[in-house]
C-alpha positions as CSV (number, residue, x, y, z in Angstrom):
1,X,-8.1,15.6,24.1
2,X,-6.4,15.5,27.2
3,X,-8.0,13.1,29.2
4,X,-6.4,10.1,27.8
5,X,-2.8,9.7,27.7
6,X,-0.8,8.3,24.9
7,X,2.7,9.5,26.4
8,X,4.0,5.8,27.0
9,X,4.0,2.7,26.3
10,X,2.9,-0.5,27.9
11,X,6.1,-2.3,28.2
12,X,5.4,-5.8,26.2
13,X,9.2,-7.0,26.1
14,X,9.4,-10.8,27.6
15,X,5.5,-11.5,27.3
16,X,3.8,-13.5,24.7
17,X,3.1,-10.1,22.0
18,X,4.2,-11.4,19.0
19,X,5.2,-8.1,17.2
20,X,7.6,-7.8,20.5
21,X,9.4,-11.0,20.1
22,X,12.2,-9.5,19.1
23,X,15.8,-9.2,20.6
24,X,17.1,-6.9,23.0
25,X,17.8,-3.7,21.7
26,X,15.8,-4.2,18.4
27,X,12.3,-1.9,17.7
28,X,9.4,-3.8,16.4
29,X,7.2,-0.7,14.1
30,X,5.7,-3.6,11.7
31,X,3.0,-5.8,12.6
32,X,-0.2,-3.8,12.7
33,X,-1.4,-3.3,16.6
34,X,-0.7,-0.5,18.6
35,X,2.0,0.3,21.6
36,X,-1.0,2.3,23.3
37,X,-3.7,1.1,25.8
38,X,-7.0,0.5,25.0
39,X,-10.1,2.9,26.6
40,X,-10.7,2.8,30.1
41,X,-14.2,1.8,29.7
42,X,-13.2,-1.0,27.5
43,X,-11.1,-2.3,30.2
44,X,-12.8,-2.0,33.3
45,X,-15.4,-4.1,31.3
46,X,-12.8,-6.6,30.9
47,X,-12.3,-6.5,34.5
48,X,-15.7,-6.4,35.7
49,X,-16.3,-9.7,34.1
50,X,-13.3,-11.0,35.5
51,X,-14.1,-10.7,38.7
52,X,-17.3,-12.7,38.5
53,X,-15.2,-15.5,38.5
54,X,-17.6,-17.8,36.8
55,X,-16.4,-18.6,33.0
56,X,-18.7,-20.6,31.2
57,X,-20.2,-20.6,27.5
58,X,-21.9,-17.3,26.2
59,X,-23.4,-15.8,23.1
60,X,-24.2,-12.7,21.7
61,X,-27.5,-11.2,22.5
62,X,-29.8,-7.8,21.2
63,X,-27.4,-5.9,23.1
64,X,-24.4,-7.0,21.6
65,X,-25.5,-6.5,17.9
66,X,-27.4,-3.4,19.1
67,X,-24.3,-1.6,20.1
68,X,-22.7,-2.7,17.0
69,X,-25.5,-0.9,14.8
70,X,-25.4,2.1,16.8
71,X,-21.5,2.5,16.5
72,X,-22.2,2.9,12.6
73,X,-25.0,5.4,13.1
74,X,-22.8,7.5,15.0
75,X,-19.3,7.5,13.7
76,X,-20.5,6.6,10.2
77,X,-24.1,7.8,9.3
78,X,-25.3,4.0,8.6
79,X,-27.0,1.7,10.1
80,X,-27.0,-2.1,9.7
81,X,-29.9,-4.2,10.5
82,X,-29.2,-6.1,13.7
83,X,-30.6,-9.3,12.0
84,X,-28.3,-8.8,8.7
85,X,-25.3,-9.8,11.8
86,X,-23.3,-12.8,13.2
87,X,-20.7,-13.1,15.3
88,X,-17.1,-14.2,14.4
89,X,-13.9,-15.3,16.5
90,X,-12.2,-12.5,13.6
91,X,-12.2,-10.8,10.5
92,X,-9.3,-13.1,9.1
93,X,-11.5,-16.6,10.2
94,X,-14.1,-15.0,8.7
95,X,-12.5,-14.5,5.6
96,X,-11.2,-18.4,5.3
97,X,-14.3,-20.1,5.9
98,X,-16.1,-17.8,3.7
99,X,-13.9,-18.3,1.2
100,X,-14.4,-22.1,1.9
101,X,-18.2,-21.7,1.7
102,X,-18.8,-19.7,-0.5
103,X,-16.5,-20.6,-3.4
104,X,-15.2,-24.0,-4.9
105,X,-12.0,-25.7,-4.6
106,X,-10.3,-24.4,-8.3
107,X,-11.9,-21.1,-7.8
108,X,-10.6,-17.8,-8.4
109,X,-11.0,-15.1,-5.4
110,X,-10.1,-11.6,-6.8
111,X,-7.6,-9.2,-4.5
112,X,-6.5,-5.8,-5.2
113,X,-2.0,-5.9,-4.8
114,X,-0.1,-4.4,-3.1
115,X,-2.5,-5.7,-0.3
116,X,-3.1,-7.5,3.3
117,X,-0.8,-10.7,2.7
118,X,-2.9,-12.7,4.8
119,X,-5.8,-12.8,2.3
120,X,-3.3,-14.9,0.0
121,X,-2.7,-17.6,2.8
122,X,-6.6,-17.8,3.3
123,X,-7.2,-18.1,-0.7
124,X,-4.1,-20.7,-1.0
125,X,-4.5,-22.7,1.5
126,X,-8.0,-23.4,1.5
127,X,-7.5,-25.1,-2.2
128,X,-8.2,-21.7,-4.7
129,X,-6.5,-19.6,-6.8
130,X,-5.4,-15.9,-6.1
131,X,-5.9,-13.8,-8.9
132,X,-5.2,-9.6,-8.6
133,X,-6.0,-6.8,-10.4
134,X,-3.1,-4.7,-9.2
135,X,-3.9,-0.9,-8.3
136,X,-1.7,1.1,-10.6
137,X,0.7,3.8,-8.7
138,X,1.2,7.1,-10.1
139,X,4.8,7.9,-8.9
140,X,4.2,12.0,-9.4
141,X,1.5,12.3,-7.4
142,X,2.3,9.2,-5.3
143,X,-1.5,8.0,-5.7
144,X,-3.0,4.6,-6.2
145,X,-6.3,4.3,-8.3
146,X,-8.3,1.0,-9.8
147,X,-7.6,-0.1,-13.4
148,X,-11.4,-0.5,-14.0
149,X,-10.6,-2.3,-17.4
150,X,-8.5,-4.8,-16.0
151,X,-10.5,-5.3,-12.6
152,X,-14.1,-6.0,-15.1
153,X,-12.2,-8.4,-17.5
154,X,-11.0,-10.5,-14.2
155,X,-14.0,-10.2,-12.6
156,X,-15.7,-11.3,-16.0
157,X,-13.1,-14.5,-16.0
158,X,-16.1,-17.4,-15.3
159,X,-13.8,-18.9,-12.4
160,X,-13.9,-15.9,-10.6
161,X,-16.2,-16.2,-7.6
162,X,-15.6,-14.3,-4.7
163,X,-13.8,-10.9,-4.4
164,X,-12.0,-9.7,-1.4
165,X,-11.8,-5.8,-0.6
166,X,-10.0,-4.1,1.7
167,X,-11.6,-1.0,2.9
168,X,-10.3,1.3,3.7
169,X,-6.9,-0.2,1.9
170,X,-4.1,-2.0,3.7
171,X,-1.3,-1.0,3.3
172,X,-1.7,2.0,1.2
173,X,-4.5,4.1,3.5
174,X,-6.7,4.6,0.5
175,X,-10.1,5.3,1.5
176,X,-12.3,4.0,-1.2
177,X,-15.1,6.7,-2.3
178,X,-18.6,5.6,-2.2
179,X,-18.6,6.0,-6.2
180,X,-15.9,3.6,-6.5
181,X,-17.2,1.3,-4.2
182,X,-20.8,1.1,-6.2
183,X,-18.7,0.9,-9.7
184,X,-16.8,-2.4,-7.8
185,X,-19.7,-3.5,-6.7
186,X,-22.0,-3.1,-9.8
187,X,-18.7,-4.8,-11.3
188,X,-19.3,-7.6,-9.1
189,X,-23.2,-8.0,-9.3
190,X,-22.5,-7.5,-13.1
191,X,-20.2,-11.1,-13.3
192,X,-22.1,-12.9,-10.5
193,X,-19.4,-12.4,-7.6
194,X,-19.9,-12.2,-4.4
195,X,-17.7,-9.0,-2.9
196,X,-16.5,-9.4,0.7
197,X,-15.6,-6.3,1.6
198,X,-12.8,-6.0,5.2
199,X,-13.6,-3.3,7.1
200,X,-11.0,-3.3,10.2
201,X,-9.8,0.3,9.3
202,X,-12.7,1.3,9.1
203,X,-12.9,3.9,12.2
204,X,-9.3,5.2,11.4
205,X,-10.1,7.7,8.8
206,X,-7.6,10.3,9.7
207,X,-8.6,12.9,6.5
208,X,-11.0,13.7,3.9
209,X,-14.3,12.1,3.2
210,X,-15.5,8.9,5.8
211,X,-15.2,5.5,4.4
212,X,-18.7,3.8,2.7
213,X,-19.4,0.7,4.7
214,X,-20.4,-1.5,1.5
215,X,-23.5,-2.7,3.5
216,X,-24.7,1.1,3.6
217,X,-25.1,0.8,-0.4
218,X,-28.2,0.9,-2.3
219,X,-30.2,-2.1,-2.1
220,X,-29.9,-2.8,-5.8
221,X,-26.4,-3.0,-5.5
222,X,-25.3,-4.9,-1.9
223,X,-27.5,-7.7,-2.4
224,X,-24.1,-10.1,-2.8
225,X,-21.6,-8.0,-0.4
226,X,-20.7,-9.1,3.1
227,X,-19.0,-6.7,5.2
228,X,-16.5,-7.9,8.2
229,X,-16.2,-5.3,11.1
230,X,-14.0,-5.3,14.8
231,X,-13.2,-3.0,17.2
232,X,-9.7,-4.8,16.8
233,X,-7.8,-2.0,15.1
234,X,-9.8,0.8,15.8
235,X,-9.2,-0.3,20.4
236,X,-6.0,-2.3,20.1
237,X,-8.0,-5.4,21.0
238,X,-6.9,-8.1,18.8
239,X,-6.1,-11.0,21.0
240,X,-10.2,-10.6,22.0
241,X,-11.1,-12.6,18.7
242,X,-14.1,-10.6,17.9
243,X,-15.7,-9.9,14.9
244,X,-19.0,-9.0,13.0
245,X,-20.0,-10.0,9.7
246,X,-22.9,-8.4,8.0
247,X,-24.5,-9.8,5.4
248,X,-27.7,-8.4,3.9
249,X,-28.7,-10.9,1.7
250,X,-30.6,-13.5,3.5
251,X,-29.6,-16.8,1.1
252,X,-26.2,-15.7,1.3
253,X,-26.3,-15.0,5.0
254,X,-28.0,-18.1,5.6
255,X,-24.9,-19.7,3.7
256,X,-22.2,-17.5,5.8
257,X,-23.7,-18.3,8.7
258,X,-23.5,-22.2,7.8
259,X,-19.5,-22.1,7.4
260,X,-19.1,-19.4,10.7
261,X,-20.8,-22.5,12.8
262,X,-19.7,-25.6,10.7
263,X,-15.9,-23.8,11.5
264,X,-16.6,-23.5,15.2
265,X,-16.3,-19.8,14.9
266,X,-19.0,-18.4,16.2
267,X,-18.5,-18.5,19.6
268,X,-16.9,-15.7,21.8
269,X,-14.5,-16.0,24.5
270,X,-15.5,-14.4,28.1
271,X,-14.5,-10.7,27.0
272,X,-15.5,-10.2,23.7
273,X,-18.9,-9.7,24.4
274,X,-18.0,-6.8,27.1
275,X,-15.5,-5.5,25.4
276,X,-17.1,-4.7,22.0
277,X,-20.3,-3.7,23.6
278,X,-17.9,-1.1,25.8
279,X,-15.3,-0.2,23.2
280,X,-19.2,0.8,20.9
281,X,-20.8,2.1,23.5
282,X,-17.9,4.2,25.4
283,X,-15.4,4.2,23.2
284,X,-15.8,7.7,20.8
285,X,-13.9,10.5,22.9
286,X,-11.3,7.9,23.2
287,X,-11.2,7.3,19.3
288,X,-11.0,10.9,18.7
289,X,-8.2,11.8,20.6
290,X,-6.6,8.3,19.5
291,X,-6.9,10.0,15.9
292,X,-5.3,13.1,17.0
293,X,-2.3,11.6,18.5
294,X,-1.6,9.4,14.7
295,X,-2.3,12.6,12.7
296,X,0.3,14.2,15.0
297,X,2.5,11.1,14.3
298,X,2.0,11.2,11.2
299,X,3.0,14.8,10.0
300,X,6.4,13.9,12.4
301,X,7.3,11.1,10.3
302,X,6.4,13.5,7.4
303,X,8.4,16.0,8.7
304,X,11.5,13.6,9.3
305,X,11.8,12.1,6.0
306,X,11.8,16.0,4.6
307,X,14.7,17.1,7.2
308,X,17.1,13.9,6.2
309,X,16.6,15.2,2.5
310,X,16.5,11.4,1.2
311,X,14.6,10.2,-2.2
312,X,12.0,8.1,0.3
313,X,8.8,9.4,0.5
314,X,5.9,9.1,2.5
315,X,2.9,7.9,0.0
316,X,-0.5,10.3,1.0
317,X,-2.9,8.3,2.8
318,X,-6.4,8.9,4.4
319,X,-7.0,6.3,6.5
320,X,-4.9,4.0,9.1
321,X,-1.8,4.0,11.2
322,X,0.1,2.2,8.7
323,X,2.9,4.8,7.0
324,X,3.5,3.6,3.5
325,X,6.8,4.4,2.2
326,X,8.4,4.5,-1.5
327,X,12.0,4.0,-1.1
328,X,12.0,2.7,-5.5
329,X,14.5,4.9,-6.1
330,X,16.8,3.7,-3.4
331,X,15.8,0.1,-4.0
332,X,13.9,-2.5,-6.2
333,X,14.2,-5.2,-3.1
334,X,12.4,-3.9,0.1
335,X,13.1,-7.6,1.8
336,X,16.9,-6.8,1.3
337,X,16.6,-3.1,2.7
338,X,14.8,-4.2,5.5
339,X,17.0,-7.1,6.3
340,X,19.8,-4.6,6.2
341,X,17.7,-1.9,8.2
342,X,17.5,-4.5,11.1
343,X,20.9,-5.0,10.6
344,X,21.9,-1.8,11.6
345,X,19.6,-0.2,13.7
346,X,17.4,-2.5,15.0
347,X,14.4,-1.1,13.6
348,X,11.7,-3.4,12.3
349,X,9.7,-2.7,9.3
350,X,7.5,-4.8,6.9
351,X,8.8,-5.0,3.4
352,X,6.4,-3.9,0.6
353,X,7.4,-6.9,-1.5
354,X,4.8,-9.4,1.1
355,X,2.2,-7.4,-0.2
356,X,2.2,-8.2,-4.1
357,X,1.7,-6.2,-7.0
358,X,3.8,-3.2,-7.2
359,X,4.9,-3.5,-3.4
360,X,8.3,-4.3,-3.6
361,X,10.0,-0.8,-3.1
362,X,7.8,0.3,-0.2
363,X,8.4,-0.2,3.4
364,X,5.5,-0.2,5.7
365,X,5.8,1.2,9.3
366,X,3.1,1.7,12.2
367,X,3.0,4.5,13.9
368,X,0.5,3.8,16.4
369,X,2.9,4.6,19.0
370,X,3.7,7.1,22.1
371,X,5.9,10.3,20.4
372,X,9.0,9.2,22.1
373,X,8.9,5.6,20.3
374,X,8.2,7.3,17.1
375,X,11.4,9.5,17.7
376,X,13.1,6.5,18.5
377,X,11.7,4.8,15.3
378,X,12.6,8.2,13.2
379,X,16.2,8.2,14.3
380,X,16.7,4.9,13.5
381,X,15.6,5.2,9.8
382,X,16.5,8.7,9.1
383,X,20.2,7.6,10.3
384,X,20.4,4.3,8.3
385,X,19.0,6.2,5.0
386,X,21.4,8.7,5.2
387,X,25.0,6.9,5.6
């Protein structure tokens, strides 16, 4: 666990990081990459094909898609077949134009709120309708579970085509269990909608059971799922625009495939082909001790919010470096508290409201971060929660 070093932090200040444009003085722990390097084999490969100098086109070959299936043998006991893959520019392009080819303008695509926000702008502004089955929250034990009445009667509703799942669950951490995932996606074969399952978390299970891939599922049952993975949250790696989607099915692939290539998105760049097949390949020990170091962070924050003695509490979660917080009995507006929180400390966190559903109330924070920019993080919030 010691060989790689999580101590500090790359200093993104005054570059073109988007979750650092912020002003001086002010502590960005909101949008969802991490103030950590990547693996040292991932970068090297960057840098070995840097220095060839020579950038012209490229596409994926065996190798790629080869590392990609053995990654899910490894870390997750299933394996997809390399020819059930296609390479994507992203999980969130990948979600658009499927959305766009595989449902109809008037359309309703099903999400679970409080969840991703960004699966709203892709279902909204490509012409269709959002329509949730919101998780319901238990505020004793601070646990989220699936209305299954609800979720069949919208599923049922004849515009509903297409289903969005985020698994593991952003922003609450829940790791779906493989029994849920067959009920949802018996639910969905049941009513004729396709389920699209978002897998980004899926290598950050800090506790408890792995996730189920939905392409690992029986046969009988994943015949209208695609899955979307990256190595973008699990390696820090977003700004490589690199994706998979897998997609049993061979009809439906056939029609995925259409809209990834019709959308000019299945193309990589001149590192996403190195870096995923390094982050795959070379990437576990890394991983591990990259899961160590947010389990650590995440009993401190744990720990904080039990020392200031305040009514916020830190919502149980198995998977991700996203800290889900319930501040409802200090607030029913999580814009306004983190407005004010900004205000007076500095300290940037994403209100719950963005999220939908039951969100507003919660604050989310990442802490996929070096232990001193946690502290700095923890000072901040602990102070403004207890004036």
């Amino acid at each position: 666990m010691d060989e790689f070093d999580f101590a500090d932090a790359p200093d993104r200040r005054h570059s073109d990081s988007v979750k650092w444009d912020v002003a001086p003085g002010e502590l960005p722990m909101w949008i969802a990459d991490m103030d950590l390097r990547t693996a040292p084999a991932i970068i090297e490969a960057m840098q070995d094909k840097v220095a060839t100098g020579v950038f012209g086109y490229e596409e994926p070959h065996e190798d790629y898609f080869d590392a990609v299936a053995d990654w899910y043998v490894r870390e997750h006991r299933a394996r997809p077949l390399t020819s059930w893959m296609t390479f994507c520019t992203g999980v969130v392009p990948a979600i658009s134009s499927i959305v766009r080819r595989v449902t109809n303008v008037g359309d309703q695509v099903l999400v679970q709120e409080p969840v991703y926000n960004i699966f709203t702008n892709s279902i909204v502004n490509n012409g269709r309708h959002k329509l949730s089955s919101d998780l319901v929250y238990d505020r004793t034990s601070l646990t989220y579970s699936v209305d299954w009445a609800d979720l069949e009667a919208k599923l049922a509703q004849p515009l509903t085509t297409l289903m969005i799942l985020c698994n593991p669950h952003n922003p609450t951490g829940h790791v779906w269990s493989r029994q849920e995932l067959e009920r949802t996606a018996g639910l969905c074969l049941k009513h004729h909608v396709v389920l699209l399952s978002d897998e980004i978390h899926g290598d950050l299970v800090l506790q408890g059971p792995d996730y189920t891939p939905a392409f690992s599922l029986d046969e009988s049952l994943r015949g209208d799922t695609i899955t979307l993975v990256s190595p973008s949250k699990t390696f820090n790696l977003a700004a490589l625009h690199a994706a998979t989607v897998i997609t049993p099915d061979p009809y439906l692939r056939a029609l995925v495939d259409r809209g990834l290539n019709t959308d000019e998105l299945a193309e990589p760049n001149l590192l996403a082909i190195p870096a995923t097949i390094a982050a795959y390949t070379k990437g576990s020990a890394w991983l591990e001790s990259l899961k160590a170091q947010l389990r650590a962070n995440r009993t401190r924050l744990g720990q904080a919010l039990g020392e200031c003695r305040t009514d916020v509490k830190l919502v149980p979660a198995q998977a991700t470096y996203l800290a889900w917080l319930d501040c409802t009995a200090l607030t029913s507006d999580s814009g306004e508290m983190c407005t004010q929180l900004r205000r007076r400390t500095g300290l940037c966190l994403s209100p719950g409201s963005i999220y939908g559903g039951n969100g507003n109330g919660f604050l989310r924070m990442n802490i996929a971060c070096p232990p001193s920019m946690l502290e700095d993080g923890l000072a901040r919030l602990t102070s403004f929660l207890t004036v």
